[in-house]
SELUM-899381 format. One record per atom (N, C-alpha, C): chain; x, y negated, z; atom name. Coordinates in steps of 0.1 Angstrom, whole numbers. Layout:
("A", (X, Y, Z), "CA")
...
***
This chain:
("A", (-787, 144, -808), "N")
("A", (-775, 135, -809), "CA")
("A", (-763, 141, -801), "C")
("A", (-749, 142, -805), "N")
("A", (-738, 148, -794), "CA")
("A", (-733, 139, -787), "C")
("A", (-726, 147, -777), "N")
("A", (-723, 138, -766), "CA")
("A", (-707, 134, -769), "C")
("A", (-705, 121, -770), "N")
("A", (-697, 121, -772), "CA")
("A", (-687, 115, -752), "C")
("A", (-673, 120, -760), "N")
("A", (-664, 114, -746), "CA")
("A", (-653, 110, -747), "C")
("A", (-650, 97, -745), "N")
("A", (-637, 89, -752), "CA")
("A", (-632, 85, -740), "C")
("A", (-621, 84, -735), "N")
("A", (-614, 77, -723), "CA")
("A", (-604, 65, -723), "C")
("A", (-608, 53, -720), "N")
("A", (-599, 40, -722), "CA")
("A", (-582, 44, -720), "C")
("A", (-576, 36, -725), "N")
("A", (-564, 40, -724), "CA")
("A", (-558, 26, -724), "C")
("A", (-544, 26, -712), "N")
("A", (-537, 12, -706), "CA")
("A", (-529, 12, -715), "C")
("A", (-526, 1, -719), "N")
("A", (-513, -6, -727), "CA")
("A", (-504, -7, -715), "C")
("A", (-515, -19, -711), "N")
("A", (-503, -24, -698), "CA")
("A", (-513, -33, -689), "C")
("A", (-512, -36, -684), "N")
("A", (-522, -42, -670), "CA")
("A", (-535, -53, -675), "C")
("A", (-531, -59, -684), "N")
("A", (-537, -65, -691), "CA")
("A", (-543, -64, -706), "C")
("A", (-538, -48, -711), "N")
("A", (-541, -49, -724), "CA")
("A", (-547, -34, -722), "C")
("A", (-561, -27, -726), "N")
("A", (-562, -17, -730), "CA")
("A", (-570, -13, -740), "C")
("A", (-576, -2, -749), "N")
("A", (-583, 2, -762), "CA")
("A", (-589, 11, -755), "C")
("A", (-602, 15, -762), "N")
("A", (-610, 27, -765), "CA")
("A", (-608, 32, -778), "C")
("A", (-607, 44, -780), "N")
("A", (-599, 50, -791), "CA")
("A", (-613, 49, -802), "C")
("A", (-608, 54, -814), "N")
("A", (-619, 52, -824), "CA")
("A", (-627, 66, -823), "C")
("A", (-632, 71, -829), "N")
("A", (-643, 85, -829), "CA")
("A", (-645, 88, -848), "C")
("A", (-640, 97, -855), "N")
("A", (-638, 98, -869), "CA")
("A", (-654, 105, -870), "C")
("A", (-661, 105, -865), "N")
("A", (-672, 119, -865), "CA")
("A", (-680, 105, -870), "C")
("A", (-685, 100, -863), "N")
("A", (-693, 85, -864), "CA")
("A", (-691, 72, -870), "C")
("A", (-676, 73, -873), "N")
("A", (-668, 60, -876), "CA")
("A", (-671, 48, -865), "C")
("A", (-668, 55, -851), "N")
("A", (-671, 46, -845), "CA")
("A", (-650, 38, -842), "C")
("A", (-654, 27, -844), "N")
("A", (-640, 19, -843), "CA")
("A", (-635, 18, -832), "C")
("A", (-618, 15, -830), "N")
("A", (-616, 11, -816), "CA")
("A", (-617, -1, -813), "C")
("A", (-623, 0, -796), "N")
("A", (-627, -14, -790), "CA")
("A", (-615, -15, -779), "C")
("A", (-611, -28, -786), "N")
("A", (-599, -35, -777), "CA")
("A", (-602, -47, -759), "C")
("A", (-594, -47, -751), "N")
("A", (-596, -53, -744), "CA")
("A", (-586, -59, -738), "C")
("A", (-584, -74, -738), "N")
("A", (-575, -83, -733), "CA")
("A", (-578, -89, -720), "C")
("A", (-575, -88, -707), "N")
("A", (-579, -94, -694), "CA")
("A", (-568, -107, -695), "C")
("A", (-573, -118, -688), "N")
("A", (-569, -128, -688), "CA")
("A", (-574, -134, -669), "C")
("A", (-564, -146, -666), "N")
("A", (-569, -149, -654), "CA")
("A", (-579, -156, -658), "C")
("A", (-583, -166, -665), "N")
("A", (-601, -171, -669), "CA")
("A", (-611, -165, -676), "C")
("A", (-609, -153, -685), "N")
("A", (-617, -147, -697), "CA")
("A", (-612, -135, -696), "C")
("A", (-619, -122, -699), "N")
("A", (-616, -109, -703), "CA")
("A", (-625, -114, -715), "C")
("A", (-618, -107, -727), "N")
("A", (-613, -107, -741), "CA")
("A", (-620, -95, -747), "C")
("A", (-631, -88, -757), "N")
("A", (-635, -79, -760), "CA")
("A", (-630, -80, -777), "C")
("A", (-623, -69, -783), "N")
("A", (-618, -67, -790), "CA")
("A", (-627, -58, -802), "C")
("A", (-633, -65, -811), "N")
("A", (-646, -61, -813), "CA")
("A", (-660, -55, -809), "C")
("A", (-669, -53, -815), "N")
("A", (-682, -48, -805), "CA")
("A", (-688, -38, -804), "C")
("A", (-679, -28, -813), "N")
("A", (-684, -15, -817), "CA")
("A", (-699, -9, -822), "C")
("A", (-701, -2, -826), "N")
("A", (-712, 1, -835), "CA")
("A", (-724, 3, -830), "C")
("A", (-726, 4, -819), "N")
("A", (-740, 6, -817), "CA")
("A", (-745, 7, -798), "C")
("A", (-756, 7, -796), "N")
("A", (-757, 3, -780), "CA")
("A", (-750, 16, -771), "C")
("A", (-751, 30, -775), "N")
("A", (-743, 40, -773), "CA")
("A", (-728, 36, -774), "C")
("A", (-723, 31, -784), "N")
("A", (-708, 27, -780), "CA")
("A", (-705, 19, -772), "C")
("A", (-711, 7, -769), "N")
("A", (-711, -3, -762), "CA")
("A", (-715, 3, -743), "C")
("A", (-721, 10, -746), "N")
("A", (-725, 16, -729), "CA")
("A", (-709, 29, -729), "C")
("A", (-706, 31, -738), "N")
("A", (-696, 45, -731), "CA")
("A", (-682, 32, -728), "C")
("A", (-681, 19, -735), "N")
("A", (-666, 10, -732), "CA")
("A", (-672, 7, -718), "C")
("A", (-686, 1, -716), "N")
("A", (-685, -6, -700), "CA")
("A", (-685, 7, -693), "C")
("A", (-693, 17, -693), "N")
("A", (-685, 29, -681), "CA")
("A", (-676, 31, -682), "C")
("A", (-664, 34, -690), "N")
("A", (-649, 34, -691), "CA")
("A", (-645, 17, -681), "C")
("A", (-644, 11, -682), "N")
("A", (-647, 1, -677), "CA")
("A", (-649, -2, -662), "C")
("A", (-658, 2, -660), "N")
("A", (-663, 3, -646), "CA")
("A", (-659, 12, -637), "C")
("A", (-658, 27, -648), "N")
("A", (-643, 38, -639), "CA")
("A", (-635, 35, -638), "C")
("A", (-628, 19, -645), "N")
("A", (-611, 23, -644), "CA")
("A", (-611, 9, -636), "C")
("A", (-626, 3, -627), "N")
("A", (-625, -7, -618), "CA")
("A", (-620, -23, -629), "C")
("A", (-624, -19, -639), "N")
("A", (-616, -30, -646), "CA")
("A", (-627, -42, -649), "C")
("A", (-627, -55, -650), "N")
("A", (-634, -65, -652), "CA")
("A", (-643, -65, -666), "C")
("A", (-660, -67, -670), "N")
("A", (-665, -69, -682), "CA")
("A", (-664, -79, -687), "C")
("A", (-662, -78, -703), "N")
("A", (-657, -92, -714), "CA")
("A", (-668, -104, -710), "C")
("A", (-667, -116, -710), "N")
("A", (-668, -123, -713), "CA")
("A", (-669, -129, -726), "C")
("A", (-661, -129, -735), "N")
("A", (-658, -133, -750), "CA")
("A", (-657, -119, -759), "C")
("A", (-661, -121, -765), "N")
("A", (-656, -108, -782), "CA")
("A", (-656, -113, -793), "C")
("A", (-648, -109, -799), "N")
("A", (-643, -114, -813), "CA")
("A", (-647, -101, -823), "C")
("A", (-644, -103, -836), "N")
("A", (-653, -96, -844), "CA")
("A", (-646, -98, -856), "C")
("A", (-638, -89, -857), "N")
("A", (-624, -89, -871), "CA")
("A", (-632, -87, -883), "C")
("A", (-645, -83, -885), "N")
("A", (-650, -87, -900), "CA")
("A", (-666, -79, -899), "C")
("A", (-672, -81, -908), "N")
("A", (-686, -78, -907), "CA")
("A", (-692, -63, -906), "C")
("A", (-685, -52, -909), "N")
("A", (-687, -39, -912), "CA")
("A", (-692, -34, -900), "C")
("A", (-706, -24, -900), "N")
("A", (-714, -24, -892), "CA")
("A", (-710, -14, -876), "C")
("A", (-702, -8, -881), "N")
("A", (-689, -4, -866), "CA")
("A", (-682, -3, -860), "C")
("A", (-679, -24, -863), "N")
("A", (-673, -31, -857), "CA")
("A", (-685, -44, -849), "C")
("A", (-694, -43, -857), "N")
("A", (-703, -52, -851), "CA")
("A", (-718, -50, -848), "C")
("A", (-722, -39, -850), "N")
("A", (-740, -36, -847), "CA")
("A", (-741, -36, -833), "C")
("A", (-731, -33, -822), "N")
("A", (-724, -32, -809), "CA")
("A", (-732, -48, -801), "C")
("A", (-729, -61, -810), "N")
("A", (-727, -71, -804), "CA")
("A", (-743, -75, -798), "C")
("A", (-753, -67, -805), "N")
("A", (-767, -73, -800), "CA")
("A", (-771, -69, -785), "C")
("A", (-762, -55, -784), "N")
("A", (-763, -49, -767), "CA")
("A", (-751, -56, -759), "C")
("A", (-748, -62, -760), "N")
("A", (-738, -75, -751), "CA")
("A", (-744, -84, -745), "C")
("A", (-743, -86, -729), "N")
("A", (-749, -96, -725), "CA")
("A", (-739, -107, -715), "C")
("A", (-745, -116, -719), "N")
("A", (-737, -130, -710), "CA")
("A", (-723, -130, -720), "C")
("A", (-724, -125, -734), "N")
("A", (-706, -127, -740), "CA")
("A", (-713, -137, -748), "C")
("A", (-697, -145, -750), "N")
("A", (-702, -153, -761), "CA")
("A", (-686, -150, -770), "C")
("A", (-693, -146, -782), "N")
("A", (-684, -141, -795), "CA")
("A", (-681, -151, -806), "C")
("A", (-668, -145, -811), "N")
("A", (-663, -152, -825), "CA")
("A", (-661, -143, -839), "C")
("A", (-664, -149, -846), "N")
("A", (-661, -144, -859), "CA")
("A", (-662, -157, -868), "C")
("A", (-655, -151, -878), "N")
("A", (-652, -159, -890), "CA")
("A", (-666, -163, -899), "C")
("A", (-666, -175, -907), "N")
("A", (-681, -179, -913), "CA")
("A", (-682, -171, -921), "C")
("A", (-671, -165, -926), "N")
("A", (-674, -159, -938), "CA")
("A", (-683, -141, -929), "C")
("A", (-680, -137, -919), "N")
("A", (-687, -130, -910), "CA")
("A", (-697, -128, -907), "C")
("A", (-701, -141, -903), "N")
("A", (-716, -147, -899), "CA")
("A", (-722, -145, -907), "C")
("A", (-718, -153, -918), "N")
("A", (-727, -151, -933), "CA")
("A", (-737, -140, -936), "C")
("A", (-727, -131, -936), "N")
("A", (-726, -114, -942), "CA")
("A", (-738, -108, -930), "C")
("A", (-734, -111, -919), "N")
("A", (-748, -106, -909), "CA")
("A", (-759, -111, -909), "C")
("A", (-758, -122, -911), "N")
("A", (-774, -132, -915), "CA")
("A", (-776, -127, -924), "C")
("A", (-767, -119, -937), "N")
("A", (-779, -113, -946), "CA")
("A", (-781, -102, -945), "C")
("A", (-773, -93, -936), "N")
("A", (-778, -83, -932), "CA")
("A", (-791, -78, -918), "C")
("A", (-795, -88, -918), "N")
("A", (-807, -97, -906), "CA")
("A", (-817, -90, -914), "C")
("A", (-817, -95, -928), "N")
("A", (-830, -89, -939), "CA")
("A", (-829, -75, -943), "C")
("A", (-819, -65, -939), "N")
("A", (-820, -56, -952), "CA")
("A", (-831, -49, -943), "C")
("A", (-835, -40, -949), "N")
("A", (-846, -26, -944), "CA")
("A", (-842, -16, -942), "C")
("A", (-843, -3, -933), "N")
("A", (-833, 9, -935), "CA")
("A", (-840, 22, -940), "C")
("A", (-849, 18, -946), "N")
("A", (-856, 32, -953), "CA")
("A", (-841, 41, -964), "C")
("A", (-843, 54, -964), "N")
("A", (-834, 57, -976), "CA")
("A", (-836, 49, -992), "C")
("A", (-849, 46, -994), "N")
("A", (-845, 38, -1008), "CA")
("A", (-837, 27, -1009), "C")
("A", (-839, 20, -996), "N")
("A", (-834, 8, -995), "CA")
("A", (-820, 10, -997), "C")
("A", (-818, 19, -987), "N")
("A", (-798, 22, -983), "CA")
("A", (-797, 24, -994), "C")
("A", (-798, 34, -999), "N")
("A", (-795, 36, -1014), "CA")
("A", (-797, 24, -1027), "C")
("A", (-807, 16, -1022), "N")
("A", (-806, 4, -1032), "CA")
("A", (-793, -4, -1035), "C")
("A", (-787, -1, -1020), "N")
("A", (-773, -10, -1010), "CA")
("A", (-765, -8, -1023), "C")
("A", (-763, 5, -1018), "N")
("A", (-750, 9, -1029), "CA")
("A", (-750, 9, -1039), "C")
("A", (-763, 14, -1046), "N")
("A", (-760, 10, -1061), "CA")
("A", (-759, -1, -1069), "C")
("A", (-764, -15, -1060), "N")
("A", (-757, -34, -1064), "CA")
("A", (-745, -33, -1054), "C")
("A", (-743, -22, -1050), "N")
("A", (-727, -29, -1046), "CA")
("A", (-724, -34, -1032), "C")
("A", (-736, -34, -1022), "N")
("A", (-738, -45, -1015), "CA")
("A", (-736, -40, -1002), "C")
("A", (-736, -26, -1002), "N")
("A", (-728, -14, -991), "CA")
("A", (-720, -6, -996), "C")
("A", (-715, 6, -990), "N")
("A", (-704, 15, -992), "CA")
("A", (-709, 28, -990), "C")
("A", (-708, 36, -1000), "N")
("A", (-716, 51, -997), "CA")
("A", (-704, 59, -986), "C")
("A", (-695, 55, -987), "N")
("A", (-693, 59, -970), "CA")
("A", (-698, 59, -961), "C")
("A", (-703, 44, -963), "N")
("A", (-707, 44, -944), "CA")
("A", (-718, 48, -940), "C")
("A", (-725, 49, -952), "N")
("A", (-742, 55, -944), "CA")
("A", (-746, 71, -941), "C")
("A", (-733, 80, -947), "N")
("A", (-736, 93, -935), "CA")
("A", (-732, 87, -926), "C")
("A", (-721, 82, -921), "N")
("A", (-715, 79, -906), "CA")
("A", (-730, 70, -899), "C")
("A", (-735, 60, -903), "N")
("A", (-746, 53, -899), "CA")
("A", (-756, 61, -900), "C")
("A", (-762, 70, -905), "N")
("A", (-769, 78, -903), "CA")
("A", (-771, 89, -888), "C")
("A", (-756, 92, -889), "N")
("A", (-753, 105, -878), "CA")
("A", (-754, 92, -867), "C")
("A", (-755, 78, -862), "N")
("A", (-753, 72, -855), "CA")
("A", (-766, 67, -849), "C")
("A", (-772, 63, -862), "N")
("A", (-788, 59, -860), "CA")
("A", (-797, 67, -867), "C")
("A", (-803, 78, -859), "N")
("A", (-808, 89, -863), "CA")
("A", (-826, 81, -862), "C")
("A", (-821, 69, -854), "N")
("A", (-835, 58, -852), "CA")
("A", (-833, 47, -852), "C")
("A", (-836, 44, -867), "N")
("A", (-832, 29, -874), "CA")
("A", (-838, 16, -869), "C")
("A", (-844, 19, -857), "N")
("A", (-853, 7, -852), "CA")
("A", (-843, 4, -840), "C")
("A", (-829, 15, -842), "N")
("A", (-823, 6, -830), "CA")
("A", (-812, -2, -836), "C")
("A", (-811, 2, -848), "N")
("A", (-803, -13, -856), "CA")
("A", (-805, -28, -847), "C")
("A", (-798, -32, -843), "N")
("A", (-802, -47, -837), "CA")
("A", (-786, -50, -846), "C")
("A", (-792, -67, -850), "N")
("A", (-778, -70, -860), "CA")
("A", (-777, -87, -852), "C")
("A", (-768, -89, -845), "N")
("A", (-765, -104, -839), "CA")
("A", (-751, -110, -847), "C")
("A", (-756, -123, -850), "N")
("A", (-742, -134, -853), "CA")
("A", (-735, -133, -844), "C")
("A", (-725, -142, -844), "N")
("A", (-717, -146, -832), "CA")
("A", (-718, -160, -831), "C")
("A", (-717, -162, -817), "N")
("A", (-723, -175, -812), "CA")
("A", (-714, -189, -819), "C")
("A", (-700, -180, -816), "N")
("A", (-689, -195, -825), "CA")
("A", (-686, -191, -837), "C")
("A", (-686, -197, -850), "N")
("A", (-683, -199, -861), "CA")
("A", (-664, -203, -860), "C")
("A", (-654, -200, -868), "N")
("A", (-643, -206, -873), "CA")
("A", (-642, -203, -887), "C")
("A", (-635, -212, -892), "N")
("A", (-629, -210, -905), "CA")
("A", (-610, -210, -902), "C")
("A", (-604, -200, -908), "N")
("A", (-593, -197, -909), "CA")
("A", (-583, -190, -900), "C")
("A", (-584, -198, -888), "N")
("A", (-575, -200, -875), "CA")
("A", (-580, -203, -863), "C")
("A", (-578, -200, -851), "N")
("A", (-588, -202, -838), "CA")
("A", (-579, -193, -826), "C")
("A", (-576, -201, -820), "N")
("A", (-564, -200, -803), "CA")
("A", (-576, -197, -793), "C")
("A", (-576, -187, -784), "N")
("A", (-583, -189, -772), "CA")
("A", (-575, -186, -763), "C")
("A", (-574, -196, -755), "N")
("A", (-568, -192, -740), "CA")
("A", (-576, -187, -726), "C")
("A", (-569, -173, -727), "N")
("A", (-581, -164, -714), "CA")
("A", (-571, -167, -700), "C")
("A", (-565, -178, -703), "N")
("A", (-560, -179, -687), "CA")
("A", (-545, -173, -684), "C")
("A", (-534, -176, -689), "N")
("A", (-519, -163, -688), "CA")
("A", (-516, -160, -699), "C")
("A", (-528, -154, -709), "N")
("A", (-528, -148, -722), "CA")
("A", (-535, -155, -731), "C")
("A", (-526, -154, -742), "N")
("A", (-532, -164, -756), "CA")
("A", (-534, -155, -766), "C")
("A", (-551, -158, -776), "N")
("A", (-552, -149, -784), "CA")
("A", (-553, -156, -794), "C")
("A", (-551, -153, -810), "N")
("A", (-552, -160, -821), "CA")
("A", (-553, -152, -829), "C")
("A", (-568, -158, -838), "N")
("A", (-576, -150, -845), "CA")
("A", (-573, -160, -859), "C")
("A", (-567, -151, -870), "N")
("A", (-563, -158, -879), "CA")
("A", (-570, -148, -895), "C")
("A", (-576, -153, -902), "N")
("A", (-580, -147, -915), "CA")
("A", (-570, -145, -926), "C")
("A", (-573, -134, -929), "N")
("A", (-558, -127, -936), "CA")
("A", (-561, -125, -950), "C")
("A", (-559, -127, -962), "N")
("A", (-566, -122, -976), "CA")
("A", (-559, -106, -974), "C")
("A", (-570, -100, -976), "N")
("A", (-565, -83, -982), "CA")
("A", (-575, -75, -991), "C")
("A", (-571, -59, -989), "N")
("A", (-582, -51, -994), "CA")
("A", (-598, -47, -993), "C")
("A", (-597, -46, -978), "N")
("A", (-604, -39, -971), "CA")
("A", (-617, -47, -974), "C")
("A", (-618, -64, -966), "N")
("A", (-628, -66, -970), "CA")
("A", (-626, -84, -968), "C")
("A", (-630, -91, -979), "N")
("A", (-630, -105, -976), "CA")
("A", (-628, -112, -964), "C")
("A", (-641, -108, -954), "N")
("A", (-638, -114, -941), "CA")
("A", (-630, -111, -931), "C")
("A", (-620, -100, -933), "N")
("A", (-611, -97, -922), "CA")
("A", (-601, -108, -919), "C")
("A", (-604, -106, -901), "N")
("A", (-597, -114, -898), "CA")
("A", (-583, -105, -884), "C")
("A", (-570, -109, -880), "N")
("A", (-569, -100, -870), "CA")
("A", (-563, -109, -852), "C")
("A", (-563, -104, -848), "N")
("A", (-561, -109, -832), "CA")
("A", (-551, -109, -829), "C")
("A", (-539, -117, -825), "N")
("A", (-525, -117, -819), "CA")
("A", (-529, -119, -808), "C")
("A", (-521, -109, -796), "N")
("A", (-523, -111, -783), "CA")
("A", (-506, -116, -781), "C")
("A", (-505, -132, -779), "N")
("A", (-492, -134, -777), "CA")
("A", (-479, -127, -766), "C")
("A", (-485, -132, -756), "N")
("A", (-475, -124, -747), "CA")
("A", (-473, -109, -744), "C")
("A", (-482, -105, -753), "N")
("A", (-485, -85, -755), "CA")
("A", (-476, -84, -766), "C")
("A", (-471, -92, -775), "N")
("A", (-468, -89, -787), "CA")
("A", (-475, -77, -799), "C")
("A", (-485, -78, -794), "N")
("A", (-497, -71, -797), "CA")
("A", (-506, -76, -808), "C")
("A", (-506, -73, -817), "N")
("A", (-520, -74, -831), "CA")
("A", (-526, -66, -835), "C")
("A", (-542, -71, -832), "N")
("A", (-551, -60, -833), "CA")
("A", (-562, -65, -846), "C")
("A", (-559, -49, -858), "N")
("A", (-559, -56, -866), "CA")
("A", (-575, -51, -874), "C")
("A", (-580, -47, -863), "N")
("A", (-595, -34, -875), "CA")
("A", (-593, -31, -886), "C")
("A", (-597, -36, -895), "N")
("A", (-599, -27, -910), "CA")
("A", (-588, -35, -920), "C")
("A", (-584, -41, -915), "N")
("A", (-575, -54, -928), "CA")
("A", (-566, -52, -932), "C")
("A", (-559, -37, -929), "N")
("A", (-548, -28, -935), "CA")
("A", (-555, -18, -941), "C")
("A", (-567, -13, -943), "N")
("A", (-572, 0, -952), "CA")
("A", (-575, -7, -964), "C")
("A", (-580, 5, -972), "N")
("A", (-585, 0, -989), "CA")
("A", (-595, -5, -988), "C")
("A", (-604, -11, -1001), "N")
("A", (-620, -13, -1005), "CA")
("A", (-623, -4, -1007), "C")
("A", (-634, 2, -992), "N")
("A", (-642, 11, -999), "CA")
("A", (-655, 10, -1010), "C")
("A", (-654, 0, -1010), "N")
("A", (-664, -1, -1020), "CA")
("A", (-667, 7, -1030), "C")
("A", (-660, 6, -1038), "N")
("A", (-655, 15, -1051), "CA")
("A", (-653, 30, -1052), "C")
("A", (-665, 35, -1061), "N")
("A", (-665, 48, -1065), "CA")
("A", (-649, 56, -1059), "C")
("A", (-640, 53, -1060), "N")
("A", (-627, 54, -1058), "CA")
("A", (-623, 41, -1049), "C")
("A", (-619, 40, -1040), "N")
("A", (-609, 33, -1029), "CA")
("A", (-599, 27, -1033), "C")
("A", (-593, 12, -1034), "N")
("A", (-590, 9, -1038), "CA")
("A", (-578, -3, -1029), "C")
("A", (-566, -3, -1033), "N")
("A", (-560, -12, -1026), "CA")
("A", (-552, -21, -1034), "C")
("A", (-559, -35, -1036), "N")
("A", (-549, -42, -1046), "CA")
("A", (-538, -49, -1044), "C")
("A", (-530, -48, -1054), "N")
("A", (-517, -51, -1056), "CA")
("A", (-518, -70, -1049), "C")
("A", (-520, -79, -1058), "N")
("A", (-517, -96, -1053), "CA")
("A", (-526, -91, -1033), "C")
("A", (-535, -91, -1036), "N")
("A", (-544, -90, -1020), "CA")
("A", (-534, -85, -1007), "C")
("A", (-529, -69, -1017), "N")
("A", (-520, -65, -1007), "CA")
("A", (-510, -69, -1000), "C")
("A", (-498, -78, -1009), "N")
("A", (-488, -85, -1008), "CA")
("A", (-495, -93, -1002), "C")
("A", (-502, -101, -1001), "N")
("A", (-503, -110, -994), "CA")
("A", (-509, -111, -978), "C")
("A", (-512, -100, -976), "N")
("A", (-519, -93, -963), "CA")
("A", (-502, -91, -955), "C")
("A", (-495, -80, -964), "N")
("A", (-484, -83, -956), "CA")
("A", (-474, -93, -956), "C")
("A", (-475, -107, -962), "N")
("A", (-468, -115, -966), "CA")
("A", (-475, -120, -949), "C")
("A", (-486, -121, -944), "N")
("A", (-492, -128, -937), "CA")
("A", (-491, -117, -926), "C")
("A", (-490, -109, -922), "N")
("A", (-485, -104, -910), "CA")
("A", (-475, -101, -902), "C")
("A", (-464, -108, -913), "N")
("A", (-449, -110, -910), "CA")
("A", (-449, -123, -905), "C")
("A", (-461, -129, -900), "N")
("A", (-458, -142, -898), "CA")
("A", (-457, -143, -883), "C")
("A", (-465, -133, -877), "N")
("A", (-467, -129, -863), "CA")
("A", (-458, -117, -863), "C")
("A", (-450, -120, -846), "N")
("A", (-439, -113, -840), "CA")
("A", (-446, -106, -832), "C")
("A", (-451, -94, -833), "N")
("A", (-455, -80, -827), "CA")
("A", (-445, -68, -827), "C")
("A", (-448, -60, -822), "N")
("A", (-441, -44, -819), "CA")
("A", (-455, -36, -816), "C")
("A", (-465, -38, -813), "N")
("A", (-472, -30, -811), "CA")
("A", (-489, -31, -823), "C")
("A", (-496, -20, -826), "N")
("A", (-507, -27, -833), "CA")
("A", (-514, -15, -830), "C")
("A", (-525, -26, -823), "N")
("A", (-541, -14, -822), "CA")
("A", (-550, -16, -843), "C")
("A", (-553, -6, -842), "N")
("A", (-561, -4, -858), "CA")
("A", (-572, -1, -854), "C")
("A", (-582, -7, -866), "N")
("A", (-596, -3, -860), "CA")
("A", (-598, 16, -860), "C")
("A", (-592, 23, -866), "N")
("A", (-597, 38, -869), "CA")
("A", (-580, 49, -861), "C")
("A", (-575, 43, -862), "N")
("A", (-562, 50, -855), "CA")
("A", (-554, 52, -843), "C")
("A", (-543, 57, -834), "N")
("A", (-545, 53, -823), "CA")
("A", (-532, 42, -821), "C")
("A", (-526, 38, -812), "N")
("A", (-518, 26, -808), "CA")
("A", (-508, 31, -819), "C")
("A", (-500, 16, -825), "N")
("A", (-490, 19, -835), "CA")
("A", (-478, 14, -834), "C")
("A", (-466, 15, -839), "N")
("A", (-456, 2, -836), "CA")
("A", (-451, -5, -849), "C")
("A", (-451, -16, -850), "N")
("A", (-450, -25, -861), "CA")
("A", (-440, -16, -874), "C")
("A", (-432, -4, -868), "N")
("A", (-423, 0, -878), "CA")
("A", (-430, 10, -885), "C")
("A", (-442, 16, -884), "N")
("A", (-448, 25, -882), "CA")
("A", (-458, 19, -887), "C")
("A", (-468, 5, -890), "N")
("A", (-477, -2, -900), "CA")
("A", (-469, -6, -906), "C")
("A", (-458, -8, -908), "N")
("A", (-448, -9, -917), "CA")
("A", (-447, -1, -933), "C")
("A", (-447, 9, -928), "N")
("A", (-444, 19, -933), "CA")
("A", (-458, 23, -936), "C")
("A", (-468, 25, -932), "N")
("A", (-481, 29, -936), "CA")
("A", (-484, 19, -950), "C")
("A", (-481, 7, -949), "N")
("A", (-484, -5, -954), "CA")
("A", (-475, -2, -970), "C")
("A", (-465, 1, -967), "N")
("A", (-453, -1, -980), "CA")
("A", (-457, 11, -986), "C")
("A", (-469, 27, -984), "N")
("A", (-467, 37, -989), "CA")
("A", (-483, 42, -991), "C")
("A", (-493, 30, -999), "N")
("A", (-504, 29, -1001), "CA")
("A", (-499, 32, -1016), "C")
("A", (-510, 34, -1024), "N")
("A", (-510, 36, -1043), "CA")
("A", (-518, 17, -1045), "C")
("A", (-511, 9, -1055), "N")
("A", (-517, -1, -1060), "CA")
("A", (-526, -1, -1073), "C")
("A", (-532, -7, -1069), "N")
("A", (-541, -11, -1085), "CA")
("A", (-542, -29, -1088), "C")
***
């Protein structure tokens, strides 16, 4: 397995990311400090990603999460959450769901391959899950402890975050994170296409309405789950120059 080496990077005293990794699809993991709660900005994919954010972490003297949130069910944003300890996490029902049935799958190749051809995974992601879990017995798949439906404020003490469900492409359960006084929204996957589909796909009503719904929050800055820091004019423009179907 390679070694990988990613280094946290400050926003601002309170707000930093670990960059994403395109080799693995491993996502970026956000982090919000608060005077009562440090804030984990999904859980990343696997106990290897999860051990290289807390040493990043621990070199930069900085406080471990307490809370993590979980912008939608896809397994490199959330296979991460079973090697977390003492956190207690959020995600959407429609989130939960999707991992309680992914509780039962099996990871032999017939099986994965069963995935895709009812539709029920993405032949993307299982080279990247492959090159990640070269030993499927370290799959560990955890819910999150709180359930919300739609909308959900946490106050970490200074800083307020709001975790709001967006209709889009990418994938039903996306949800994204407003760091208010950051002016900051962190958004994982809920601006890319459905990979689902033999071909990639970003629809037209879904789309509009994703950005109909992110003009509702006053940001200038946006962490993405695969990209590095952005500025709202700049997902702007990513946003307005997709192909519709």
């Amino acid at each position: 397995m390679e070694n990988i080496e990613l280094k946290l990077i400050k926003v601002s005293d309170r707000l930093y990311y670990l960059p994403h990794y395109k080799e693995n699809d491993w996502c970026t993991i956000g982090l919000v400090i608060g005077e009562k709660h440090t804030l984990m900005l999904d859980s990343g994919a696997s106990k290897r990603h999860v051990d290289m954010f807390m040493q990043q972490l621990e070199e930069n003297g900085l406080p471990k999460p307490d809370l993590c949130i979980l912008t939608h069910n896809h397994w490199d944003h959330t296979y991460g959450l079973a090697y977390l300890e003492g956190v207690t996490s959020f995600a959407t029902k429609e989130t939960n769901d999707q991992l309680k049935k992914m509780q039962a799958w099996g990871w032999s190749d017939e099986e994965m391959k069963k995935r895709i051809e009812t539709g029920e995974a993405s032949a993307f992601s299982y080279p990247h899950l492959n090159l990640e879990y070269p030993d499927k017995s370290m799959i560990k798949i955890e819910t999150a402890t709180v359930e919300y439906t739609g909308k959900l404020t946490l106050d970490l003490g200074g800083v307020t975050v709001t975790l709001k469900a967006i209709e889009n492409s990418h994938s039903y359960d996306c949800a994204v994170a407003y760091i208010h006084e950051e002016k900051c929204i962190f958004l994982g996957d809920i601006h890319y296409e459905d990979l689902m589909p033999i071909q990639p796909a970003y629809y037209a009503d879904s789309h509009a309405k994703l950005i109909t719904g992110l003009r509702k929050f006053d940001f200038d800055k946006v962490l993405s789950g695969h990209q590095m820091l952005m500025t709202n004019v700049e997902l702007y423009s990513q946003l307005a120059n997709v192909e519709l179907v």
